[in-house]
C-alpha positions as CSV (number, residue, x, y, z in Angstrom):
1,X,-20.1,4.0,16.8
2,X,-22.5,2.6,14.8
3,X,-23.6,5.8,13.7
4,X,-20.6,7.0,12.9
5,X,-20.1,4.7,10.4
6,X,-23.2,5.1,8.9
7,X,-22.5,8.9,8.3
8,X,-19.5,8.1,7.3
9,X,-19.8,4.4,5.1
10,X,-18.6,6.1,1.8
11,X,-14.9,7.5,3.6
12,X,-15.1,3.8,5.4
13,X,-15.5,1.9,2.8
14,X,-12.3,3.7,1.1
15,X,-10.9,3.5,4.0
16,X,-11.6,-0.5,3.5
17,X,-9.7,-0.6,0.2
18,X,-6.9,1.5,1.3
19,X,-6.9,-1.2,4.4
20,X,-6.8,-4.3,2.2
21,X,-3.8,-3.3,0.2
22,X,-2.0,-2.2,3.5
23,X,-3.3,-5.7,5.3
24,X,-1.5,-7.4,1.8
25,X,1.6,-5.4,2.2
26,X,1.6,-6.0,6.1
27,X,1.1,-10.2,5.4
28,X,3.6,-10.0,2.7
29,X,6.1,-8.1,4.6
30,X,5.4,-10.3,7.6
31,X,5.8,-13.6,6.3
32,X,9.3,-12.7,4.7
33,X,10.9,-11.7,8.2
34,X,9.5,-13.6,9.8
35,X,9.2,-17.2,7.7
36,X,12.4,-16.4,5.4
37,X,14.5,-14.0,8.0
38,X,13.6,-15.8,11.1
39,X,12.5,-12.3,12.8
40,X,10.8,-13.4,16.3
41,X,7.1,-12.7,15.4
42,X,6.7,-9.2,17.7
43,X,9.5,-7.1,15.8
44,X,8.2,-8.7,12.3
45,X,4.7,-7.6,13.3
46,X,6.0,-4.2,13.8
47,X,8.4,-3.6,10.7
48,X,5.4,-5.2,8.6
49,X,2.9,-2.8,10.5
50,X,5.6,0.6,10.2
51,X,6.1,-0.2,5.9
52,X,1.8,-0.8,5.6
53,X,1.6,2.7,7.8
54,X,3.5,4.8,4.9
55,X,0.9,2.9,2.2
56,X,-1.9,4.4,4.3
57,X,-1.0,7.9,5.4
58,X,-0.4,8.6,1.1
59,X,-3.7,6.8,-0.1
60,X,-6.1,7.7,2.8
61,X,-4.7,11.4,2.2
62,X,-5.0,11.9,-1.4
63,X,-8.1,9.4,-1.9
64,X,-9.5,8.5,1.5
65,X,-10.5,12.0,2.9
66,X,-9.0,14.2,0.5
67,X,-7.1,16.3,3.0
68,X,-3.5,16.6,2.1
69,X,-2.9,20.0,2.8
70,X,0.6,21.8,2.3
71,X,0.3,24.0,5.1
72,X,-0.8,20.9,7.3
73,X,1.5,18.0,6.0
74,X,3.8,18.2,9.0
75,X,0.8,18.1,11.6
76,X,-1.1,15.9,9.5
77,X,2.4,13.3,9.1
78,X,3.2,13.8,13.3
79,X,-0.4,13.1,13.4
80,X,-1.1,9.9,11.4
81,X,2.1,8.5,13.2
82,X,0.7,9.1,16.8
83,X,-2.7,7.0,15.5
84,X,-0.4,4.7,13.9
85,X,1.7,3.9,17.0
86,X,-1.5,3.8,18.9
87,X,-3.2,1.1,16.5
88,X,0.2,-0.3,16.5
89,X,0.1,-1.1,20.6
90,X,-3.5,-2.5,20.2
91,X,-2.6,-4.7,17.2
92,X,0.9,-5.5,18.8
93,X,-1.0,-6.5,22.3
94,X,-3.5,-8.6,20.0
95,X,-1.1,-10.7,18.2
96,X,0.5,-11.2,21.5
97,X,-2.6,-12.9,23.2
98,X,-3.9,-14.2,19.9
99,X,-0.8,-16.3,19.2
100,X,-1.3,-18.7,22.3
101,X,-4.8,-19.7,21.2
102,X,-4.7,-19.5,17.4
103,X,-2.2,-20.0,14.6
104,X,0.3,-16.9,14.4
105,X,-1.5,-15.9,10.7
106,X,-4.7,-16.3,12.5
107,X,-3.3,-14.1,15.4
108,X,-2.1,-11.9,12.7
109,X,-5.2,-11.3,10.9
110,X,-6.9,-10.6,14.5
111,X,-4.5,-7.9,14.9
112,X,-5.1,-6.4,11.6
113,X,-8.9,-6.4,12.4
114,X,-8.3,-4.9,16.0
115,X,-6.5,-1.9,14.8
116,X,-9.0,-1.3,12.0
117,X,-12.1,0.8,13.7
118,X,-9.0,3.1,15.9
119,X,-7.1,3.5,12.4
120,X,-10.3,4.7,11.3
121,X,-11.8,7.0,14.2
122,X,-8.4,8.5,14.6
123,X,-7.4,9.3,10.9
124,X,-11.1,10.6,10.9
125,X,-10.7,12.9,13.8
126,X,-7.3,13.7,14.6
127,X,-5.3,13.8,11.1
128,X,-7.5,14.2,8.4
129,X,-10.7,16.5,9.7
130,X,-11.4,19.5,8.5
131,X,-10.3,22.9,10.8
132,X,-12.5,25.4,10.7
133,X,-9.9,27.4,8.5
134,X,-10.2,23.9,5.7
135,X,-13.9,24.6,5.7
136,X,-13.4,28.4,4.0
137,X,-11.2,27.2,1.6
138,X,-14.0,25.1,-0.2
C-alpha cells in the first residue's frame, strides 16, 4: 500500500482536499440530525455520509482524476456508489465500536479516517481508472 501511495501522492493528496470538504459537510450534516433533530447516531451517520458522497463523486471526478466521461457516467455513478456503500459499512461498523470507548465526535472522526484509504483504492481502481479504450483517447 505504501507504494501505492507514493506513485500516486499527487491524485491522494487531491483526493485529501476533496476529503476535507466532504469530512466538513459530513460533521456539519451530522451534528444537525443528530444534536438539533435528535436522529439516533447510526441513521445520522449515514444521511451525513450519503450527502458528503455526492460532494465527492463531482469533485474527485472533474478534479481528483480527471475522468468524467460521458459515455461512462452511468458506470462510473453505479460505480462510486458501490465504493461508497462499501466505505459506508466500514465507517458505519467503526462508529459503532468507537462510540463505546470514545466520545461519539471522536468515534466519528475514527470513522471518517477508516473509510479514507478504501474511498481511495476503490475510486482509484474501480470508478475512475483508465480502460484501455480511455488510454487512446489522450
Amino acid at each position: 500500500m505504501i507504494n501505492i501511495l507514493k506513485s500516486h501522492y499527487k491524485n491522494f493528496s487531491k483526493f485529501a482536499v476533496v476529503g476535507a470538504s466532504n469530512t466538513v459537510i459530513d460533521l456539519t450534516v451530522f451534528y444537525i440530525l443528530y444534536q438539533h433533530f435528535e436522529i439516533y447516531f447510526v441513521f445520522a451517520h449515514i444521511s451525513a455520509f450519503l450527502v458528503a458522497v455526492i460532494n465527492s463523486f463531482v469533485f474527485n471526478a472533474l478534479w481528483t482524476f480527471k475522468s468524467l466521461k460521458r459515455g461512462q457516467i452511468l458506470r462510473q455513478v453505479i460505480s462510486f456508489i458501490l465504493v461508497a456503500v462499501v466505505g459506508l459499512c466500514v465507517s458505519s461498523i467503526a462508529i459503532y465500536i468507537a462510540s463505546f470507548y470514545v466520545h461519539i465526535y471522536i468515534a466519528k472522526i475514527f470513522a471518517i479516517m477508516a473509510a479514507m484509504s478504501w474511498n481511495y483504492m476503490g475510486s482509484w481502481l474501480f470508478v475512475f481508472k483508465k480502460r484501455s479504450v480511455d488510454q487512446g483517447e489522450s
